[in-house]
VMD Tcl script that draws the C-alpha trace (Angstrom):
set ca {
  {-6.06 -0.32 -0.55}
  {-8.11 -1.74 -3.48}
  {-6.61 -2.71 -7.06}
  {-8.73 -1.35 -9.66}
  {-7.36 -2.71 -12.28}
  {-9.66 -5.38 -13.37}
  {-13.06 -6.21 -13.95}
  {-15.14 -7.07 -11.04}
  {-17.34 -10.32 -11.17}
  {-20.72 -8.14 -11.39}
  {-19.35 -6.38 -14.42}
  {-18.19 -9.85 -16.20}
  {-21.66 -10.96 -16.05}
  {-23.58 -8.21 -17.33}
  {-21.30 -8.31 -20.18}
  {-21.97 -11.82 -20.86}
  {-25.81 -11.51 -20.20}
  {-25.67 -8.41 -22.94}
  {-23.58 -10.41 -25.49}
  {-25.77 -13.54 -24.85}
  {-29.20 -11.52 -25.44}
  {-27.42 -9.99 -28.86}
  {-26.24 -13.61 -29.88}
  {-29.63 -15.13 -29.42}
  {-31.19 -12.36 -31.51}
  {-29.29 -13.11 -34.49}
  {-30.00 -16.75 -34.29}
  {-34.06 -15.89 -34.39}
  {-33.24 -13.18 -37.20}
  {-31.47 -16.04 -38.81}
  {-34.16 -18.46 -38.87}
  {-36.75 -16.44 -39.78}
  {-34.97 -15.33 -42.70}
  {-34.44 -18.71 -43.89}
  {-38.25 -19.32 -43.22}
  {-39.06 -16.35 -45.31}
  {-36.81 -17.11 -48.11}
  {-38.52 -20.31 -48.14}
  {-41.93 -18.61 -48.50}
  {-41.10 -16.98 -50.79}
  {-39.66 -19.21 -53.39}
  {-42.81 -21.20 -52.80}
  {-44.78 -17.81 -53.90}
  {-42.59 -17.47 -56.78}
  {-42.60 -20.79 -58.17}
  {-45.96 -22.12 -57.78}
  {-47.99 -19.39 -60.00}
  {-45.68 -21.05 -62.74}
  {-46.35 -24.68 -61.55}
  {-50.30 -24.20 -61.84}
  {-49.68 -22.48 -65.18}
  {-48.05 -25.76 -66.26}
  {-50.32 -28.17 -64.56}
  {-53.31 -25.77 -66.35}
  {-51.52 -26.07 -70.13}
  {-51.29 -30.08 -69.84}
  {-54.67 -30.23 -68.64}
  {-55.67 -28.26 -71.53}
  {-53.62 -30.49 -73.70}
  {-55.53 -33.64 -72.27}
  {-58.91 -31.95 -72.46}
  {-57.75 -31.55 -76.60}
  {-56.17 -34.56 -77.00}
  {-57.65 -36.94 -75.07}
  {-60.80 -36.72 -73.19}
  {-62.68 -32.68 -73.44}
  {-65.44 -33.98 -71.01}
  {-62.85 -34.92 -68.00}
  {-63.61 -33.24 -64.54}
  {-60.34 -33.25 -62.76}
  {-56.16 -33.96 -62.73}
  {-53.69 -34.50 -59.90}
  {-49.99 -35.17 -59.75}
  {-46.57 -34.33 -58.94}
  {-44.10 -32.14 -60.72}
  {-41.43 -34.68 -60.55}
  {-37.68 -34.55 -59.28}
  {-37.18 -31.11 -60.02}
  {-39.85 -30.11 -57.71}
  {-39.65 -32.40 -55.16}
  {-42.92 -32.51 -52.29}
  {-44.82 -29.90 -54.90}
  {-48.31 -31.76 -56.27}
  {-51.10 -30.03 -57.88}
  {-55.02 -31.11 -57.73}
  {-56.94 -29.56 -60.95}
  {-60.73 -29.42 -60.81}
  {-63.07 -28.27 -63.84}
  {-66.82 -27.68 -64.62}
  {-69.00 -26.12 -67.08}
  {-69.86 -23.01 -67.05}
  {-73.62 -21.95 -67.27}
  {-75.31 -22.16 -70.77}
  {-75.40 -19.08 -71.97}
  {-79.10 -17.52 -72.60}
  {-78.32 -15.60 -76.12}
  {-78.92 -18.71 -78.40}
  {-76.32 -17.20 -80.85}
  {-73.31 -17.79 -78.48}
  {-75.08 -21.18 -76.97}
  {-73.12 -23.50 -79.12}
  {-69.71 -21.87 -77.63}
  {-70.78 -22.73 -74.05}
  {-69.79 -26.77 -74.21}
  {-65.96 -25.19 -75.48}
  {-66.14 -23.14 -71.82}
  {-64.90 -24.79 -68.27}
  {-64.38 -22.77 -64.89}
  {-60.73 -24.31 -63.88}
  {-59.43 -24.65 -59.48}
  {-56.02 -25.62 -59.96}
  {-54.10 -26.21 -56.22}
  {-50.26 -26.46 -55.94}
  {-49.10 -27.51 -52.49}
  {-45.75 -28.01 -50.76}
  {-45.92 -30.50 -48.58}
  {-41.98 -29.21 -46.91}
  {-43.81 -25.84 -45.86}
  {-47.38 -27.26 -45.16}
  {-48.87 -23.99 -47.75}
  {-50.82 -23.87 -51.29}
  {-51.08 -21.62 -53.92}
  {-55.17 -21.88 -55.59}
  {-55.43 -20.29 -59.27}
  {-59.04 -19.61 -60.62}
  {-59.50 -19.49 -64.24}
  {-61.64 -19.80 -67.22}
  {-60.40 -21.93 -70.70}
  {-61.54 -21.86 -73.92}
  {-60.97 -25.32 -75.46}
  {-60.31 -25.06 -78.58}
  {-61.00 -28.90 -80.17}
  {-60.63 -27.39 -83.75}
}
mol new
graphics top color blue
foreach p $ca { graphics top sphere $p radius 0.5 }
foreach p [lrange $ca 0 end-1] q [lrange $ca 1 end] { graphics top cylinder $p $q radius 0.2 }
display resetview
């Protein structure tokens, strides 16, 4: 006569191959949460970053030099690994010879924030009016 009263080997391991599948599930969930919330705050903070890095270019272009071409630079230690690369031209003169004189006041702005950490960038196109009165 057989005691039924335990578990059999074959049982025991399909139990642990079941829990072991579940287990390494939640690990991948895990880490690609953590990967996601790092996206994220990447996406969140860097539209703000390249609205900075655009306002003290603007400053410079006022204060000190409204003919330069370009910026780059770090945030510092608040934003560790996050640099931004700012590139400017002039836009075309304008053909109506009333507005002309406004044209050499008018740049196209690239401004690039990357995170070095995540390997991504953010890229913000814009147009400035520099106002030098």
């Amino acid at each position: 006569m057989i005691d039924e009263n335990g578990f059999t080997l074959l049982e025991v391991l399909i139990a642990m191959s079941i829990l072991t599948i579940a287990v390494v599930s939640i690990f991948n969930l895990q880490g690609q949460s953590v990967k996601m919330i790092t996206s994220v705050r990447f996406y969140t903070q860097a539209p703000l970053l390249a609205r900075l890095a655009l306002s003290q270019f603007e400053a410079k272009l006022v204060a000190e030099d409204p003919d330069m071409e370009s910026d780059y630079g770090a945030f510092g230690d608040n934003f560790p690994g996050y640099e931004y690369n700012i590139t400017a031209s002039e836009v075309e003169e304008c053909e109506d010879e009333e507005y002309a004189y406004i044209s050499k006041y008018v740049k196209t702005v690239d401004v690039e924030v990357t995170w070095e950490e995540l390997g991504v960038s953010y890229s913000l196109h814009t147009t400035i009016f520099i106002d030098m009165i």
